[in-house]
C-alpha positions in Angstrom: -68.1 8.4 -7.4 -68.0 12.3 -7.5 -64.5 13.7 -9.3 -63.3 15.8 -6.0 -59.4 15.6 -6.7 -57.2 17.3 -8.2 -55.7 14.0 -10.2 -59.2 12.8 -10.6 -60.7 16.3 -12.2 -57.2 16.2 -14.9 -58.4 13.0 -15.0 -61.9 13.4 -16.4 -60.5 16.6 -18.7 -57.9 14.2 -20.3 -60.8 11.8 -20.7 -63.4 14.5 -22.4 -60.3 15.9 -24.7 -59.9 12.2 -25.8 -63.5 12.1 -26.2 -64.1 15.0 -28.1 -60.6 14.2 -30.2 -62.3 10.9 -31.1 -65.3 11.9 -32.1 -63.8 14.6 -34.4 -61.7 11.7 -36.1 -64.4 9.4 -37.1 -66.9 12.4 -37.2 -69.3 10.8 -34.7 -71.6 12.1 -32.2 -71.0 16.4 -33.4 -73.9 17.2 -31.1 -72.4 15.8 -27.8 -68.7 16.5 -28.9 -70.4 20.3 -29.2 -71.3 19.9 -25.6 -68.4 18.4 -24.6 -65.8 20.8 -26.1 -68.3 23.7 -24.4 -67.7 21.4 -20.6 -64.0 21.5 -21.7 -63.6 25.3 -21.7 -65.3 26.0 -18.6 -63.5 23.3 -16.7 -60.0 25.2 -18.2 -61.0 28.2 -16.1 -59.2 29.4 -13.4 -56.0 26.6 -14.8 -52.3 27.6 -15.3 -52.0 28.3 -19.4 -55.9 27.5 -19.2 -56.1 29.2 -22.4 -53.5 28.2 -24.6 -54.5 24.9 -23.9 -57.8 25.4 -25.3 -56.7 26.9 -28.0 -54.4 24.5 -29.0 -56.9 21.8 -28.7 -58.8 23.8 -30.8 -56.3 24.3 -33.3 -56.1 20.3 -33.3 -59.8 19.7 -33.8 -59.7 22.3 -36.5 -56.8 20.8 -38.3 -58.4 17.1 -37.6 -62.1 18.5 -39.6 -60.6 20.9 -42.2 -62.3 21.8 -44.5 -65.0 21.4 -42.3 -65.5 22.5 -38.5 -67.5 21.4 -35.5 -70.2 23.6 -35.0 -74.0 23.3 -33.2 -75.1 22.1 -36.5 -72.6 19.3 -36.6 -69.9 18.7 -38.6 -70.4 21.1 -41.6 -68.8 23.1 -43.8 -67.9 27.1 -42.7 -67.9 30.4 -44.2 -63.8 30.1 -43.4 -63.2 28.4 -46.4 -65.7 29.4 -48.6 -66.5 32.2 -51.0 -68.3 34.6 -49.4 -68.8 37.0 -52.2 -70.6 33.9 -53.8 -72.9 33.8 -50.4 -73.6 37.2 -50.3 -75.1 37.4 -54.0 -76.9 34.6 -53.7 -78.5 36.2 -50.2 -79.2 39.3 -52.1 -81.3 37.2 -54.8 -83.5 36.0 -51.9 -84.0 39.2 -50.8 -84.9 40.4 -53.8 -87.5 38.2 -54.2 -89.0 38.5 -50.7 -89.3 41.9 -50.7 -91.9 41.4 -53.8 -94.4 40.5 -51.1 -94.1 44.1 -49.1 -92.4 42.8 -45.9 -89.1 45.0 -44.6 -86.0 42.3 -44.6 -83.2 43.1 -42.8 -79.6 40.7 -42.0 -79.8 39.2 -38.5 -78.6 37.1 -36.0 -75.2 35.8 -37.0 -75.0 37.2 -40.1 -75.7 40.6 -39.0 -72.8 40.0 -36.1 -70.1 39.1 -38.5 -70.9 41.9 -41.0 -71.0 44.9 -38.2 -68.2 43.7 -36.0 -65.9 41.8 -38.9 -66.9 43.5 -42.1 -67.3 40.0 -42.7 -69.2 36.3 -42.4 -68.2 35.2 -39.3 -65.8 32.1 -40.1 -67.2 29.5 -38.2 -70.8 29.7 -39.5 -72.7 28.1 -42.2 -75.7 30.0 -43.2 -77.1 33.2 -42.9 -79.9 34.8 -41.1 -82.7 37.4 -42.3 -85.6 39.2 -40.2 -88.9 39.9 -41.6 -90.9 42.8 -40.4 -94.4 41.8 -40.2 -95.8 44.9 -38.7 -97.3 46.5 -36.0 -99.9 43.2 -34.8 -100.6 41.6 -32.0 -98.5 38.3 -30.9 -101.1 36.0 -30.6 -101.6 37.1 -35.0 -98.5 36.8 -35.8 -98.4 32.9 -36.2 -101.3 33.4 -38.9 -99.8 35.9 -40.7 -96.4 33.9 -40.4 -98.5 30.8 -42.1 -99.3 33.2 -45.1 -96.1 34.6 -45.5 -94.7 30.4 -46.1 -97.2 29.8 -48.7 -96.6 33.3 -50.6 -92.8 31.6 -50.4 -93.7 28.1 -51.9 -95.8 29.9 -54.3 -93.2 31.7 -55.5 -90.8 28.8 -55.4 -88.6 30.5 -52.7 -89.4 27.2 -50.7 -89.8 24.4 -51.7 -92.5 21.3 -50.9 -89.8 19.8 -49.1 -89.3 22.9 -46.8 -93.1 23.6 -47.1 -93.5 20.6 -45.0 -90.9 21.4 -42.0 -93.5 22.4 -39.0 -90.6 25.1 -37.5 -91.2 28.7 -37.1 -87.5 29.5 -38.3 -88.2 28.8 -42.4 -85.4 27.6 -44.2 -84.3 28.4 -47.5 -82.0 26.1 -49.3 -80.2 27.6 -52.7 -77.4 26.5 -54.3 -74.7 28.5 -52.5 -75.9 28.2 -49.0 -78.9 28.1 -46.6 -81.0 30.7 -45.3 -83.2 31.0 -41.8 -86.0 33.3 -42.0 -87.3 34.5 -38.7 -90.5 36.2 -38.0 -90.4 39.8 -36.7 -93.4 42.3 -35.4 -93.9 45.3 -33.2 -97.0 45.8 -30.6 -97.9 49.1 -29.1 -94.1 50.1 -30.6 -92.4 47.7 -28.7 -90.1 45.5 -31.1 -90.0 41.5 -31.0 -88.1 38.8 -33.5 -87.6 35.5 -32.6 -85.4 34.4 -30.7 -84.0 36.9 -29.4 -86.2 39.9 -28.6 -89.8 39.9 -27.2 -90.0 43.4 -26.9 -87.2 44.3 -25.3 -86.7 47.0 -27.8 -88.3 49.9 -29.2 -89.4 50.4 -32.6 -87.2 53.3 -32.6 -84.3 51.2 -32.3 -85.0 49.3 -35.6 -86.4 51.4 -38.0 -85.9 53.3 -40.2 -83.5 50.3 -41.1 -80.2 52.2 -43.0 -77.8 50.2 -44.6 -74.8 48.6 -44.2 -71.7 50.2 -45.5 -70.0 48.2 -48.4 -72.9 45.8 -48.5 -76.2 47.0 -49.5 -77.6 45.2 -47.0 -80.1 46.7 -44.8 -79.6 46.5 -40.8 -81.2 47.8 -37.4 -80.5 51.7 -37.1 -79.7 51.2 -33.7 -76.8 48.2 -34.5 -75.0 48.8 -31.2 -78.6 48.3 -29.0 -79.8 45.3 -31.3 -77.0 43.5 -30.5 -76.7 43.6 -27.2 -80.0 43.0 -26.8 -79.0 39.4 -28.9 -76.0 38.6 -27.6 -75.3 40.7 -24.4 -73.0 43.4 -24.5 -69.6 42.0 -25.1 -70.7 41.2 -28.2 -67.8 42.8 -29.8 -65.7 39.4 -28.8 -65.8 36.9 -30.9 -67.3 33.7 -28.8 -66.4 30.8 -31.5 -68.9 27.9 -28.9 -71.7 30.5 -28.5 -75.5 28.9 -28.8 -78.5 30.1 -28.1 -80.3 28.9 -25.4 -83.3 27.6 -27.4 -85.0 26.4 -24.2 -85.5 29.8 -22.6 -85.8 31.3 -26.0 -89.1 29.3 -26.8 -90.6 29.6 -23.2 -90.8 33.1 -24.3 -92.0 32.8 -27.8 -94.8 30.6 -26.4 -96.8 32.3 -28.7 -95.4 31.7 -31.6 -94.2 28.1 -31.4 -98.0 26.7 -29.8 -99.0 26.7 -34.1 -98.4 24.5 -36.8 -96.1 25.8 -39.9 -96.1 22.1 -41.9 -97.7 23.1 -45.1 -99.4 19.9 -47.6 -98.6 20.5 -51.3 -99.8 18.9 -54.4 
């Protein structure tokens, strides 16, 4: 039976806030109470106090999880309530050693958000992001040269045979503080592409030279403002707490990339 009334659509809403209230309570199912908080916003569109509501049901779930927060990794642990000063270091120490093997690193992603438009981590995220330039190549070379890059890594002891063996394309680094994606980054015929949010969309020109970021250290894209609306659309500049990449269309695109194996056998 299709929800066509008014009573019957408050109906389903007071059924999903239940849901999702649930859920949060005896921390089951984060991936579909994600999805189902997500439903819950849209459906508040267009409603009388649409938005305070929301918020105050979000206030509830975050009260309901604290320390931790719902997020699209699940039930987890945020920056909110963590040292970030402690985060950052231990970043910088990764970078550190990465840059030993001649690749350009640079923040990204969420990471690179929080820091521009916060000065900060943003508070409901739980690991940071890095880019690694891998130079001017073709796309159909980049996987190889991606492959190479991992075992420098576990060679090093940057990753270990645990995350050696993960067949992803985002490489993960796990230290003590906090976890770190890798994502692979390259330029053909000056046109700039990093996964998963640019396939050459952008020029070179609007990367590099990197500069850094003021207060940090860190280095970021010297076109900031273009970078990231080319990664999250121009209204960037407000926060979205339930944003999530749309992995789907984001891999179509990086067909590429993803069409390799990264799973690495060690001894």
């Amino acid at each position: 039976m299709k929800l066509n009334s008014s009573r019957d659509a408050a109906w389903d809403l007071e059924w999903l806030e239940c849901f999702v209230l649930f859920n949060c309570i005896t921390r089951r199912r984060p991936f579909q109470t994600y999805r189902s908080l997500k439903k819950i916003r849209k459906m508040y569109v267009g409603h009388k106090d649409g938005g305070a509501r929301f918020a105050a049901l979000s206030q509830r779930i975050a009260d309901i999880l604290h320390p931790d927060s719902l997020t699209p990794h699940g039930y987890v642990r945020t920056f909110v309530s963590r040292d970030q000063d402690q985060i950052l270091s231990s970043m910088a120490s990764v970078i550190d050693v990465i840059e030993t093997h001649g690749y350009p690193i640079f923040i990204y992603a969420g990471t690179l958000l929080g820091l521009v438009r916060e000065g900060k981590l943003i508070d409901h995220d739980n690991d940071l992001d890095l880019a690694v330039f891998l130079g001017e190549i073709a796309a159909e070379d980049v996987p190889e040269i991606w492959l190479k890059f991992k075992r420098k890594l576990v060679a090093t002891g940057v990753l270990s045979d645990k995350q050696a063996a993960e067949d992803k394309a985002i490489f993960r680094v796990q230290t003590e503080s906090v976890e770190i994606d890798l994502f692979p980054a390259w330029s053909e015929e000056g046109k700039f592409s990093v996964y998963p949010y640019c396939f050459g969309e952008l020029d070179n020109s609007d990367v590099f030279p990197t500069k850094l970021l003021v207060g940090t250290g860190f280095s970021i894209p010297c076109d900031e403002e273009a970078f990231l609306s080319q990664c999250y659309g121009k209204t960037w500049r407000v926060p979205d707490p339930r944003f999530k990449t749309s992995w789907r269309k984001a891999n179509k695109r990086f067909g590429c990339l993803l069409q390799f194996s990264y799973a690495l056998k060690t001894d």
